[in-house]
KOLZANU-194267 format. One line per field, with one value per residue: residue number from 1; residue in three letters; x, z, y of N, C-alpha, C, CB in turn. Coordinates in nm, 2 decimals, padded with zeros to 4 digits, always signed. Glycine has a CB too. Example, Ala and Ser with C-alpha at 12.3 -4.5 7.8 and 13.67 -1.06 7.14 Angstrom:
BEGIN
num = c(1, 2)
residu = c(ALA, SER)
n.c1 = c(+01.32, +01.28)
n.c3 = c(+00.78, +00.71)
n.c2 = c(-00.57, -00.22)
ca.c1 = c(+01.23, +01.37)
ca.c3 = c(+00.78, +00.71)
ca.c2 = c(-00.45, -00.11)
c.c1 = c(+01.32, +01.29)
c.c3 = c(+00.78, +00.79)
c.c2 = c(-00.33, +00.00)
cb.c1 = c(+01.13, +01.41)
cb.c3 = c(+00.90, +00.57)
cb.c2 = c(-00.45, -00.06)
//
This chain:
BEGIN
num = c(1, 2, 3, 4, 5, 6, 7, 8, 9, 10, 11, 12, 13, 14, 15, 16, 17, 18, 19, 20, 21, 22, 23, 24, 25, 26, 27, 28, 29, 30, 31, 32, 33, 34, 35, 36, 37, 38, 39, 40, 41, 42, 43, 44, 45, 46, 47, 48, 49, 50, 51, 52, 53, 54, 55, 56, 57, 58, 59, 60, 61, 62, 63, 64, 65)
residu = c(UNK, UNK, UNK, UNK, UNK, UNK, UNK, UNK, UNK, UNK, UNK, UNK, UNK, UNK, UNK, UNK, UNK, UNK, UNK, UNK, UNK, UNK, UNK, UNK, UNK, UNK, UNK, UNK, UNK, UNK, UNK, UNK, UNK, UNK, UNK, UNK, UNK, UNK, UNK, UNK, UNK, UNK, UNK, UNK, UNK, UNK, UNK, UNK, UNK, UNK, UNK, UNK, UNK, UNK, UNK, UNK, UNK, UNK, UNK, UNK, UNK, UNK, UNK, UNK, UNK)
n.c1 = c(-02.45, -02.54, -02.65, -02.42, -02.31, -02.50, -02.49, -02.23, -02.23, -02.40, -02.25, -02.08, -02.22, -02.32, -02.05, -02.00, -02.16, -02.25, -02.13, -02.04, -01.77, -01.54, -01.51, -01.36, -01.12, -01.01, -01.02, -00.83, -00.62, -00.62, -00.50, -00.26, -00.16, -00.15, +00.04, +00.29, +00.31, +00.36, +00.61, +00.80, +00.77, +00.86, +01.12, +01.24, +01.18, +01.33, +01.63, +01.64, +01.58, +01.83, +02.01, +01.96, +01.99, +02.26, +02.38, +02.31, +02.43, +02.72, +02.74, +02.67, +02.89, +03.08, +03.07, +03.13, +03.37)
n.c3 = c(+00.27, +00.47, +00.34, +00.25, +00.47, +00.60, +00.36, +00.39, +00.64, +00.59, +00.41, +00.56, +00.76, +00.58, +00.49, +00.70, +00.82, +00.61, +00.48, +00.23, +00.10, +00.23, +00.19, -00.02, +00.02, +00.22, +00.10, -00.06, +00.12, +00.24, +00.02, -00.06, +00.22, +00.17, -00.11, +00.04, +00.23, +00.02, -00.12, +00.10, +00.15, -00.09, -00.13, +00.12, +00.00, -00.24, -00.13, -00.01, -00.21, -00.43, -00.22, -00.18, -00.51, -00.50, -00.34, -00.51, -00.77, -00.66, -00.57, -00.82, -00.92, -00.80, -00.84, -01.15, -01.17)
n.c2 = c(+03.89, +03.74, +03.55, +03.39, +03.30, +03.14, +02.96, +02.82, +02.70, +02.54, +02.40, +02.31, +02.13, +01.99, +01.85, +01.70, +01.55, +01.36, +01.07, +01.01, +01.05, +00.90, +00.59, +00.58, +00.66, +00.50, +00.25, +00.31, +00.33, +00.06, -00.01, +00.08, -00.05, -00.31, -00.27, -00.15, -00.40, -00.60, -00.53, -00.55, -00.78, -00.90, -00.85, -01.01, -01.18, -01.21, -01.18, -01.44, -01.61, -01.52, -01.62, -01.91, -01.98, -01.88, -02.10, -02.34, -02.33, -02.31, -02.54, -02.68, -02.59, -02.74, -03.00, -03.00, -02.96)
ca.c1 = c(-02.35, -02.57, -02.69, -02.28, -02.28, -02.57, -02.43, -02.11, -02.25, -02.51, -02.17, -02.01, -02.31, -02.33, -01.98, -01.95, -02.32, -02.25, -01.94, -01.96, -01.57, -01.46, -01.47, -01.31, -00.99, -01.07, -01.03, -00.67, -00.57, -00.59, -00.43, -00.12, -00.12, -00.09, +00.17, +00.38, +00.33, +00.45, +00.73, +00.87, +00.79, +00.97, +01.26, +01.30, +01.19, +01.41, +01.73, +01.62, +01.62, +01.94, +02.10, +01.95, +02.06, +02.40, +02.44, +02.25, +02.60, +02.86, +02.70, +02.66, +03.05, +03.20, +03.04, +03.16, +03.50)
ca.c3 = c(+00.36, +00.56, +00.30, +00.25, +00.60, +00.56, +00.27, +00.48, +00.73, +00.50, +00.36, +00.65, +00.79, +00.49, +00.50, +00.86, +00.83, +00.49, +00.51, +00.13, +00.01, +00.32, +00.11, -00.16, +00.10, +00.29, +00.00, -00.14, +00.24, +00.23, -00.11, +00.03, +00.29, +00.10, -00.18, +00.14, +00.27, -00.09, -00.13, +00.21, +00.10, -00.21, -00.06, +00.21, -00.10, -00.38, -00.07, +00.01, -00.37, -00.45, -00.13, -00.30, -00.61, -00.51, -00.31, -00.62, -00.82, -00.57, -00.52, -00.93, -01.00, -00.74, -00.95, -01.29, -01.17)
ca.c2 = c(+03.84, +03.61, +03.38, +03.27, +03.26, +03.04, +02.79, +02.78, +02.66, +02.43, +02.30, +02.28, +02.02, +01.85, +01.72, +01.62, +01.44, +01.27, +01.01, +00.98, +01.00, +00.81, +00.47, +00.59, +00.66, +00.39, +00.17, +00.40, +00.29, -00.06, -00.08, +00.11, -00.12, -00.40, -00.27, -00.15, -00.57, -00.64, -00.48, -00.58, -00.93, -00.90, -00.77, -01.11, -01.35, -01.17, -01.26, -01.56, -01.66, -01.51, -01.72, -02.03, -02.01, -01.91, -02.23, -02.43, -02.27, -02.33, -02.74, -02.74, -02.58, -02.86, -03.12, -02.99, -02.91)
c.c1 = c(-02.41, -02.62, -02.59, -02.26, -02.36, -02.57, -02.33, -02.16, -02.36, -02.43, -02.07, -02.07, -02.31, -02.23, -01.93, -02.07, -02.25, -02.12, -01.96, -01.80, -01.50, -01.44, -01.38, -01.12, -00.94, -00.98, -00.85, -00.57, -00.52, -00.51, -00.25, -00.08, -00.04, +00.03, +00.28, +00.38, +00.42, +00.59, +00.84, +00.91, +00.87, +01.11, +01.31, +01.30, +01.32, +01.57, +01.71, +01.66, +01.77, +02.05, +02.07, +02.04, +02.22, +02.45, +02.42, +02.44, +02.69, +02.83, +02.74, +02.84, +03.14, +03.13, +03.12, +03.30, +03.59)
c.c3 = c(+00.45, +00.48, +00.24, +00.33, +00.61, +00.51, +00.32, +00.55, +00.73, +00.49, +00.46, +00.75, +00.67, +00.47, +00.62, +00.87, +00.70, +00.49, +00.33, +00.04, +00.11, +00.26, +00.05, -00.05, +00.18, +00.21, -00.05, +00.02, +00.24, +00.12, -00.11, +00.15, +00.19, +00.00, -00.05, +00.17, +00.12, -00.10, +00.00, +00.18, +00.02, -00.19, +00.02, +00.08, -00.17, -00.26, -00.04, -00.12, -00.43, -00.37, -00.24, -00.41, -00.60, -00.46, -00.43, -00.79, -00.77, -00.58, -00.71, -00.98, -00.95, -00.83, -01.08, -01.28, -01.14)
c.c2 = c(+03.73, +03.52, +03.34, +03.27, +03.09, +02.95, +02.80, +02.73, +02.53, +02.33, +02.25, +02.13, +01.91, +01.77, +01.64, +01.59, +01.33, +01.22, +00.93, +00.91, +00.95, +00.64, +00.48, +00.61, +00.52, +00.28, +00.18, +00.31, +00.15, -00.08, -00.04, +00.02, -00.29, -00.41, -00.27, -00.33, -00.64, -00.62, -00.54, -00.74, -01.00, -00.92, -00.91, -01.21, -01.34, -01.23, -01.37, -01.66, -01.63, -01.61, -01.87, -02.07, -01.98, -02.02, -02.32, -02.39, -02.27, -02.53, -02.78, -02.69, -02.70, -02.94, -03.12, -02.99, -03.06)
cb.c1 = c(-02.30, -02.66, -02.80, -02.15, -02.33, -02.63, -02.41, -02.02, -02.28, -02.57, -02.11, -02.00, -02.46, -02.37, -01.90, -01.87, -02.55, -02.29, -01.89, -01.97, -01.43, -01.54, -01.55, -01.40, -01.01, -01.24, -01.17, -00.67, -00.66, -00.69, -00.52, -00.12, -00.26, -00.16, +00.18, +00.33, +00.13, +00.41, +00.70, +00.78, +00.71, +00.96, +01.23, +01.22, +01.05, +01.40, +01.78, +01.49, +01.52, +01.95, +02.03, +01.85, +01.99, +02.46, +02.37, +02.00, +02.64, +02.86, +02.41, +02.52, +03.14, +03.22, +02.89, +03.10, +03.51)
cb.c3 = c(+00.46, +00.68, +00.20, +00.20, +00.72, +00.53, +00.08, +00.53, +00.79, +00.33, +00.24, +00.71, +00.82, +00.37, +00.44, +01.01, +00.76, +00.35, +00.72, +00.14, -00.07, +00.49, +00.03, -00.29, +00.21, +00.29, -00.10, -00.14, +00.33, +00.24, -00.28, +00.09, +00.38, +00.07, -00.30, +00.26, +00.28, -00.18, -00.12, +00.34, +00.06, -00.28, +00.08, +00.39, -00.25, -00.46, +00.03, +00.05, -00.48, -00.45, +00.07, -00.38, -00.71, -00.46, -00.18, -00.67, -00.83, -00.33, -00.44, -01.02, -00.94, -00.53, -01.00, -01.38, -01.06)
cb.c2 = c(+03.95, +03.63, +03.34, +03.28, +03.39, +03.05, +02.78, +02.86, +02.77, +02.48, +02.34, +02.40, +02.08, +01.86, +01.74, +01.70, +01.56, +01.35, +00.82, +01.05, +01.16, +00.82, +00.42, +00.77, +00.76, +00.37, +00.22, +00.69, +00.31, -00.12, +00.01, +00.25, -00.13, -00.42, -00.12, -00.05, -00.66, -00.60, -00.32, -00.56, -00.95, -00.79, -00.59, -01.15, -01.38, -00.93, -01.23, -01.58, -01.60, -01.38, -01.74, -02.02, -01.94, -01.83, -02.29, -02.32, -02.16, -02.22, -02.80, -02.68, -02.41, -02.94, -03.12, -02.87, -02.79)
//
């Protein structure tokens, strides 16, 4: 009983000393940041472009018409 008290308490130091797998989150973090920035981005370009081109279709139908 006390030497799993003992490696509990071994493994319990070793992962609050050792910041190992904090990159690896770290890293997942920032990359969610950025798709989220994308996506948002997308979203004002993709209307912006659709306005465009519908004026670029309303300017090119008065011409042909």
């Amino acid at each position: 009983m006390r030497s799993t008290i003992n490696k509990l308490i071994f493994n319990l130091h070793y992962f609050l000393v050792h910041e190992d797998g904090q990159d690896l989150v770290e890293y997942a973090l920032v990359v969610a940041l950025i798709a989220f920035g994308a996506t948002a981005g997308m979203k004002a370009l993709a209307t912006g472009l659709n306005s465009s081109f519908g004026n670029i279709s309303t300017k090119l139908g008065s011409y042909v018409s």
